[in-house]
C-alpha positions as CSV (number, residue, x, y, z in Angstrom):
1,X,0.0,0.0,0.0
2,X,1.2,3.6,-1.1
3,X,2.3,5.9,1.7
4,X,-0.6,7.9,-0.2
5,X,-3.1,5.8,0.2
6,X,-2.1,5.0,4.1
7,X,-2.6,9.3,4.8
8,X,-6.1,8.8,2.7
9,X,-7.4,6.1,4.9
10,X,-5.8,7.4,8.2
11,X,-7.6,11.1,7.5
12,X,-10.8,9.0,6.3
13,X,-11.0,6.8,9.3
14,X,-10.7,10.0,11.6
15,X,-13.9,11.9,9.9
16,X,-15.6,9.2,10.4
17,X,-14.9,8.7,13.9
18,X,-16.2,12.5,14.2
19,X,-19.4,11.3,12.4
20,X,-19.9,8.0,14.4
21,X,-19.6,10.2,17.2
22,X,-22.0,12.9,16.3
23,X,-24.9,10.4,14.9
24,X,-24.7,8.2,17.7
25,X,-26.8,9.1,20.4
26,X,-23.7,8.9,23.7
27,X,-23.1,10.3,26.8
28,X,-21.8,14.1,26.3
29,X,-18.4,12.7,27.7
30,X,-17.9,10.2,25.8
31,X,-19.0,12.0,22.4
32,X,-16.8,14.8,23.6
33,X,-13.8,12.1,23.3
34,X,-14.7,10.4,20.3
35,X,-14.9,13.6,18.9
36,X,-11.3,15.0,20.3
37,X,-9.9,11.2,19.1
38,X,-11.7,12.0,15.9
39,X,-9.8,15.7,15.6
40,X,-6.2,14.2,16.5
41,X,-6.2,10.9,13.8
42,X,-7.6,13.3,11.2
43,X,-5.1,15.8,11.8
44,X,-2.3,13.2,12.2
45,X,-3.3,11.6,8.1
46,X,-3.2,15.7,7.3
47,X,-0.1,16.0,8.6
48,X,1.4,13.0,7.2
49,X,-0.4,14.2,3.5
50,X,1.3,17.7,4.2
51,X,5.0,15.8,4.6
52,X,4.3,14.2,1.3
53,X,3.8,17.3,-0.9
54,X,6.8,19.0,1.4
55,X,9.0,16.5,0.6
56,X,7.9,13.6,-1.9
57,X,10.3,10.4,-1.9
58,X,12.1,9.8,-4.9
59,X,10.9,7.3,-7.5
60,X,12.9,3.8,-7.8
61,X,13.6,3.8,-11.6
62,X,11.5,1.1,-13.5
63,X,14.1,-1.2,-14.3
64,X,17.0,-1.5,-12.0
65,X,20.3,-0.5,-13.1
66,X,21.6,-3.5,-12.3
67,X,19.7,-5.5,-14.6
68,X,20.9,-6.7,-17.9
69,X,18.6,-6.0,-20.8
70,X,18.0,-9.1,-22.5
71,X,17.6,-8.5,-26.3
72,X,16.0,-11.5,-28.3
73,X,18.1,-13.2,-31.1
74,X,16.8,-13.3,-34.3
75,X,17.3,-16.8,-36.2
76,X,19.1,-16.2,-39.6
77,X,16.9,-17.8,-42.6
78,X,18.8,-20.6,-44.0
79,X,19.0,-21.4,-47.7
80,X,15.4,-22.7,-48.9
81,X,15.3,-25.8,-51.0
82,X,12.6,-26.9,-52.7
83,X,11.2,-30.0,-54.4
């Protein structure tokens, strides 16, 4: 999994604690801490999407230097003969 698609689901899962907490019909303690839980992941996956656009990790290259290319042989036609 990208380290994109981790800050997505991280910022995601933190609105929807804020929701859970606001739909469902709590104590006004506990809603108060789901909702402050809610607030800190959601700022965490914003922070962690903010460090990505401040500094985005380099890209491995596609094929790794290391790697021979492996070119196919083509088979030389031989003389034909015919009957």
């Amino acid at each position: 999994m990208s380290a994109l698609t981790k800050a997505a689901l991280i910022c995601g899962s933190g609105s929807m604690i804020i929701l859970i907490s606001i739909l469902i019909n709590l104590p006004f303690v506990v809603q108060i801490i789901l909702l402050l839980c809610g607030l800190a992941v959601s700022v965490y996956g914003v922070f962690l999407l903010v460090k990505m656009v401040i500094r985005p990790a380099e890209k491995a290259p596609i094929a790794p230097a290391d790697e021979k290319v492996i070119t196919p042989i083509k088979k030389k036609k031989g003389p034909s003969s015919t009957l």
